[in-house]
C-alpha positions in Angstrom: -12.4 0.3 19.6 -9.4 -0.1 22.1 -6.2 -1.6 21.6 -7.2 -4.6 22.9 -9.2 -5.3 20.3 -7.0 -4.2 17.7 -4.4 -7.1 19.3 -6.6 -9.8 20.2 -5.7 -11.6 23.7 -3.6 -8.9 24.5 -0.7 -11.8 25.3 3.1 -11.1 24.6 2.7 -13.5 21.5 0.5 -11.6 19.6 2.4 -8.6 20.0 5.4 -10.4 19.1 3.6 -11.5 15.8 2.2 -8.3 15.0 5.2 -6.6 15.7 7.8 -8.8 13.4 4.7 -8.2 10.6 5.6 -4.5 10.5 9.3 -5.5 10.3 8.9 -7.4 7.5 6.2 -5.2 5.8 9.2 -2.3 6.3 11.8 -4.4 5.1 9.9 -5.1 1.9 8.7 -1.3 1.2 12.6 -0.4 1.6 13.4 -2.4 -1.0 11.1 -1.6 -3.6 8.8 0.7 -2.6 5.3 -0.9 -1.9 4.2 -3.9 0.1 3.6 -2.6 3.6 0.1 -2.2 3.6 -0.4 -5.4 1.7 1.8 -8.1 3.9 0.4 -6.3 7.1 -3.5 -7.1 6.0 -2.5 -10.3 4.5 -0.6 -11.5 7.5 -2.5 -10.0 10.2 -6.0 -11.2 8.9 -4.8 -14.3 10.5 -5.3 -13.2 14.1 -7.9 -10.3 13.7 -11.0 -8.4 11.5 -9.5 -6.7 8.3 -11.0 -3.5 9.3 -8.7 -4.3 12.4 -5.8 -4.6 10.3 -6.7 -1.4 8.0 -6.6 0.4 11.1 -3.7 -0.7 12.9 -1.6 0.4 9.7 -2.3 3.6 9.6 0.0 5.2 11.2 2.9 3.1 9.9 1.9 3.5 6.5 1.8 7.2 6.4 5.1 8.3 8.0 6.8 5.3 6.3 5.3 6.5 2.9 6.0 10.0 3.9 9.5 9.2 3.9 9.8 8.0 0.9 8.3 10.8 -0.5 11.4 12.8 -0.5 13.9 14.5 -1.7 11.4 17.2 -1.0 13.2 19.5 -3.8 11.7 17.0 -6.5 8.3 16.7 -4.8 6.5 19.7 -6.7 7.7 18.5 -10.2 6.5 15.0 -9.7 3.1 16.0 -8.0 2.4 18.4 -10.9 3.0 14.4 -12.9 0.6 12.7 -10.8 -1.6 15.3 -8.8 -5.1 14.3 -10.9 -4.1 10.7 -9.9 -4.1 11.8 -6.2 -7.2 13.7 -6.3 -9.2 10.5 -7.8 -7.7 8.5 -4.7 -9.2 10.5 -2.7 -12.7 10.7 -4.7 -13.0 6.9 -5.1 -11.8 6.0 -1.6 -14.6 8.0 0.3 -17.4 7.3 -1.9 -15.9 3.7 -2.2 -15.7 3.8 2.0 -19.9 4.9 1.6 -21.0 2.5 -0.6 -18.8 -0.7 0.6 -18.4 -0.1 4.7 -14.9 -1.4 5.7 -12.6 -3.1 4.0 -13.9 -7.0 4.3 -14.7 -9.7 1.7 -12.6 -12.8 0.6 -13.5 -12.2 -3.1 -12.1 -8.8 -2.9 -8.1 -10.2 -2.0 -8.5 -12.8 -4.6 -9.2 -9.8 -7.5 -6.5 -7.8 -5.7 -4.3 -10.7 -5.5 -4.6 -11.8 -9.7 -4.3 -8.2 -10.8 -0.7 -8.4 -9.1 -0.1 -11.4 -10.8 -1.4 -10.3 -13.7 0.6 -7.3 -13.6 4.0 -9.1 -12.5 3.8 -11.0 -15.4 3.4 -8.4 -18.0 6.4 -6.6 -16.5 8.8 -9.8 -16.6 7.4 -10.9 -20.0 5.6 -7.9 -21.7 6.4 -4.9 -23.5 7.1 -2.0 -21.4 3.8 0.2 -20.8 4.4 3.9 -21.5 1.4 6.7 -21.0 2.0 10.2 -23.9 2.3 13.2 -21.7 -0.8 14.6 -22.6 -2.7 11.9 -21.5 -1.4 11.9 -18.0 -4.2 13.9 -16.5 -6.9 12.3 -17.4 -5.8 8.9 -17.1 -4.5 10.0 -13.9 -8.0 10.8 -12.5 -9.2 7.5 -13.7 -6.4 5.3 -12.1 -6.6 7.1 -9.0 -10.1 6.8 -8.4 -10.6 2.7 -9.6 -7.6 2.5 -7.0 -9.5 4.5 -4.6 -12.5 2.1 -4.8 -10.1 -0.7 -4.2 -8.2 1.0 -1.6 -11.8 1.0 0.5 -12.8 -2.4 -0.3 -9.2 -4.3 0.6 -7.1 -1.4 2.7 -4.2 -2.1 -0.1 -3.7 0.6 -2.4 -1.3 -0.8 -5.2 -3.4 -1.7 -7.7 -3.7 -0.4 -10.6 -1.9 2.9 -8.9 1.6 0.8 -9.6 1.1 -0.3 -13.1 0.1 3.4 -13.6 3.0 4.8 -12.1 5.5 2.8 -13.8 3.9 3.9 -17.2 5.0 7.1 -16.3 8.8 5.9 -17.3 10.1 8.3 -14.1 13.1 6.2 -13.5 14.2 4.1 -10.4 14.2 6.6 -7.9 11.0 9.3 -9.1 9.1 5.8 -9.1 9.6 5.3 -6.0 8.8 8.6 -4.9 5.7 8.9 -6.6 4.7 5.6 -5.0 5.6 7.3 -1.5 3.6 10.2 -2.1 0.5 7.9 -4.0 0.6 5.8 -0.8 0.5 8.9 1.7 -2.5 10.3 -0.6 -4.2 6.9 0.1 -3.4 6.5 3.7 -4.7 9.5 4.4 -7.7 8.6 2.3 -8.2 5.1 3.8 -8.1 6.8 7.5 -11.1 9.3 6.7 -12.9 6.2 5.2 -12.4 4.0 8.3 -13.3 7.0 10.2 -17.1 7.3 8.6 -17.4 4.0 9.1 -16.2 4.0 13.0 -13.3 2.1 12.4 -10.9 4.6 13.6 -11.2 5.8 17.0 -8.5 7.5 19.3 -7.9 3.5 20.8 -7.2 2.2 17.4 -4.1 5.4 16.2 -2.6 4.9 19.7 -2.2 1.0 18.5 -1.1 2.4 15.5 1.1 4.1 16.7 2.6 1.7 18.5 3.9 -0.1 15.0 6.1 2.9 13.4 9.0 1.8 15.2 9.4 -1.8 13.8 8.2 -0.3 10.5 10.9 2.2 10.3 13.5 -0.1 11.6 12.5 -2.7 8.2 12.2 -0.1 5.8 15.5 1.6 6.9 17.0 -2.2 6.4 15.2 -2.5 3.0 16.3 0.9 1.5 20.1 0.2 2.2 19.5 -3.5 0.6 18.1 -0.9 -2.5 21.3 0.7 -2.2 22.9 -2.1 -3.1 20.8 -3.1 -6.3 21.3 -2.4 -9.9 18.5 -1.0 -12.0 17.9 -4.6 -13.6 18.1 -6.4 -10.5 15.7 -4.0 -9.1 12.8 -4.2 -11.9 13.4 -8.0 -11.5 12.8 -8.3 -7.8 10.2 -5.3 -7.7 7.8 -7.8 -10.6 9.0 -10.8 -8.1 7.8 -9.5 -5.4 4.5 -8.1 -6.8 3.4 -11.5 -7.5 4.6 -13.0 -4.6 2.6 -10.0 -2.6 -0.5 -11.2 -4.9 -0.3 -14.8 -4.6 0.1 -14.7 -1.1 -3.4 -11.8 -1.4 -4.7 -15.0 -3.6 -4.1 -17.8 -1.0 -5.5 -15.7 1.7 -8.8 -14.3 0.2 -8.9 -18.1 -1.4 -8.6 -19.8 2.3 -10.1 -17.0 4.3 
């Protein structure tokens, strides 16, 4: 796979398209911490193959998500938290990578999509979900792995990784670290599944590569808006967003 086929056409417009995706994607992952992987498959399945997409977000994903892992002095403590989690991402997105090929399938983004909504909706509306301590582990493993599966089948990693997360109760800023080091988990993940299935060739990480730039411009962008929130404002526009990120996952499996 080259990077022409990556960018269809190769003409200045579709870089221009692909390239203001990233910014956007960025822009929302500043902000609350998720969302880059999602809008960049949603958005660029209009003009290429979803295992196109997966691939092309690679790179972007993981440096972006890498970043948000820090501050590195509270990375041990919260991987300790969420380190069974990470090892069932990796579990269920390679055997979920062998058994389902690429990421493909309309039917898969409209699940994805209603689970967001779903989800949104509890956190506006519902109680507050909260997980004991000594449960963490084992729950961990499970979440990771069903979001593993789901990673392989629709190149988004959010649910039910998010929901999971939150439970946690680790306050504004450890959630969005552990999202940041979740997502790195599962980009990393995603790649080796793309990989067996010959999705991800030298062609398709220089294309890649090519999107950090607008990413890190929109997530720097998005993290000062953060800056600026409160920790209401926040929980409201993080729920907002997830079920605008699942509608639009909805719309797009449902039209696709």
């Amino acid at each position: 796979m080259t990077t022409m086929d990556l960018l269809p056409g190769g003409t200045p417009a579709i870089l221009a398209a692909v390239v203001s995706v990233f910014v956007l994607a960025g822009v929302v992952k500043g902000v609350v911490g998720l969302g880059l992987p999602t809008i960049s498959m949603a958005l660029l399945a209009l003009v290429m193959a979803p295992a196109q997409a997966a691939a092309l977000l690679i790179v972007p994903s993981l440096i972006t998500n890498l970043w948000q892992a820090r501050p590195w002095p509270m990375l041990a403590p919260t991987l300790r938290r969420i380190g069974t989690m990470q090892v069932g991402v990796c579990v269920g997105t390679l055997a979920g990578a062998m058994w389902l090929g690429a990421p493909s399938g309309r039917w898969s983004s409209v699940c994805l999509g209603l689970a967001l909504i779903a989800y949104a909706a509890w956190g506006l509306f519902g109680s507050p979900p909260s997980v004991p301590r000594r449960h963490e582990r084992v729950l961990g493993a499970l979440v990771g792995t069903i979001t593993g599966v789901i990673t392989a089948a629709t190149g988004v990693f959010v649910i039910p990784a998010v929901p999971y997360l939150q439970a946690l109760n680790l306050g504004k800023d450890g959630l969005i670290q552990a999202m940041g080091i979740s997502f790195t988990v599962s980009t990393l993940a995603l790649a080796a599944g793309l990989w067996v299935n010959g999705g991800y060739s030298p062609g398709a990480a220089s294309a890649s590569l090519l999107m950090l730039l607008p990413a890190l411009a929109g997530m720097a962008l998005g993290q000062w808006l953060r800056g600026k929130l409160s920790a209401r404002t926040f929980k409201l526009f993080f729920m907002i967003s997830l079920a605008l990120l699942g509608a639009w996952q909805v719309a797009q499996g449902w039209t696709g």
